[in-house]
N, C-alpha and C positions, 0 to 999 in steps of 0.2 A: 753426640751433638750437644753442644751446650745451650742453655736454657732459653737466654736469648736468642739465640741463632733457631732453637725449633718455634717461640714462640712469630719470628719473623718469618717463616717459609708456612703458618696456617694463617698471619692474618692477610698472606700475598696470596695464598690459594681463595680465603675465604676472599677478600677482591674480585678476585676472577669467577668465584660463583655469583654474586652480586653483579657481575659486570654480567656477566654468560644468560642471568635471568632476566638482568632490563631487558635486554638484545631478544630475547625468546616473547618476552611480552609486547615489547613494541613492534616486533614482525606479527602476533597476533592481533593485536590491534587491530593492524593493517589492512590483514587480509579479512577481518569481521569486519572494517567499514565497507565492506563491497555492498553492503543493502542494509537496511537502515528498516527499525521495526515502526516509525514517523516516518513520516512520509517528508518531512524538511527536508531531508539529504537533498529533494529535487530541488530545488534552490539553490544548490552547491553542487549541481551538476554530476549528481551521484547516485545508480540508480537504486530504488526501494522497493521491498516486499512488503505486504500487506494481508492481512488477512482479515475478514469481514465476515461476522455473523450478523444475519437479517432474521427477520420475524413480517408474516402477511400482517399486520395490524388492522388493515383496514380494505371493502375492497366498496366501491361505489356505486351506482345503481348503472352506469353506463357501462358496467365489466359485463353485465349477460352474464346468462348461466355460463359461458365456457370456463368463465373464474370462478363456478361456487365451489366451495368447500376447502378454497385456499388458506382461508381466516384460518390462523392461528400457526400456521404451519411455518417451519423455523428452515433457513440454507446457507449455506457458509460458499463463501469465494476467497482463492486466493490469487491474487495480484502480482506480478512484476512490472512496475512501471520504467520504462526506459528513461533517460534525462531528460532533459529538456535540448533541443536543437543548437550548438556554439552560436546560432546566428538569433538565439533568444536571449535572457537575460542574462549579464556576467556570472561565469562560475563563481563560487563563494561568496556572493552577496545573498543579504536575507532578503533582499526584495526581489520575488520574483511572480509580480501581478500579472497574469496573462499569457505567463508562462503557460505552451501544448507538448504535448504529444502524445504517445500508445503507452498499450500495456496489456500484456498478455493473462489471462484469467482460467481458471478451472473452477471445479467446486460440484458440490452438488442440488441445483436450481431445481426446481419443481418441475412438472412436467411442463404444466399449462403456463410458466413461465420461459421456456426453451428456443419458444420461437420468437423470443423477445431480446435475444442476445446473437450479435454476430458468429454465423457458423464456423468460424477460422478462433472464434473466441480472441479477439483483438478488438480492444476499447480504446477511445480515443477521451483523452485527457486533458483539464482546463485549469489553472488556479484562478478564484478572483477570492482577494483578503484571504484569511485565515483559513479555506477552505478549497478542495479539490472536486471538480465536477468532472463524473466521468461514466459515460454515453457508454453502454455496452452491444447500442448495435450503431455504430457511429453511420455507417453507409446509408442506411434507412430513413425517410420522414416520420414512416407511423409504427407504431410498434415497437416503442423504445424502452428498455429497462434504463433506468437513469440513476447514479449513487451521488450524496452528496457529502462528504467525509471529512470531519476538522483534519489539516496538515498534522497534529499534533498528535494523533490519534483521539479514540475518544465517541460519542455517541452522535450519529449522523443520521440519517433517514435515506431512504430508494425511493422510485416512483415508477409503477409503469405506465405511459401513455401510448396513447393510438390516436386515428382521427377524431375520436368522442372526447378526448381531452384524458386526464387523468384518471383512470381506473384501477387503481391498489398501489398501495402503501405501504410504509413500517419503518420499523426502526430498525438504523443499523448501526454496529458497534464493531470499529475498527483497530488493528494492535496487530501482534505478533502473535 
């Protein structure tokens, strides 16, 4: 084969490698946007995973002994947030204020924290501005663990309340 002729059948193969690995890269793109380590995706109608480390920070004089010795004590949750409903805000716009729905949770919560989160482990979910509020025993009035989590990810806080109002706190730091 002459010189030319082999230098033209590797810069057609080398082509078809370039070509072969867009192709492989943009099908994995793809298939990693199915969940989104921000929580933005849900604005574009996409749903996201999340994971959340908390810390007891603080706990108030209305918790009662049944919360003492929580202080200090650290629990991780993790999140699948479904999208938001087609009859909520348009797919692919960044604005999506008011935007609801679920989201399914695991992790491992404290004890004297357990009866503060819906049994079926399903939270219901809110955006207002920059941020996601999301209710972990949504069906309840009193007894609620509550998160409140920059979209972006980032450093948020929880709160548990009951009918005494708010009884312990912390900090929670959201991400992958």
């Amino acid at each position: 084969m002459p010189i030319s002729s082999h230098s033209a059948a590797r810069s057609r193969v080398s082509l078809a490698l370039v070509a072969a690995a867009a192709a492989f890269a943009s099908v994995a793109a793809s298939c990693g946007n199915r969940t989104d380590a921000t929580l933005t995706g849900l604005c574009e109608g996409r749903e996201a995973t999340h994971r959340v480390e908390a810390v007891v920070d603080t706990l108030l004089p209305f918790g009662g002994a049944a919360l003492a010795g929580l202080k200090g004590q650290r629990f991780e949750l993790r999140f699948t947030f479904a999208p938001p409903a087609p009859t909520g805000p348009a797919a692919g716009t960044a604005e999506c204020q008011g935007a609801m729905g679920t989201a399914r949770f695991a992790g491992d919560l404290p004890e004297k924290l357990r009866n503060a989160v819906a049994s079926d482990s399903t939270a219901g979910w809110r955006i207002e501005g920059d941020t996601i509020l999301v209710d972990l025993n949504p069906r309840t009035r009193d007894n609620n663990l509550v998160m409140s989590l920059p979209l972006a990810g980032g450093r948020g806080h929880w709160a548990l309340s009951t009918f005494a109002g708010e009884v312990a706190r912390g900090a929670a730091t959201g991400g992958r």
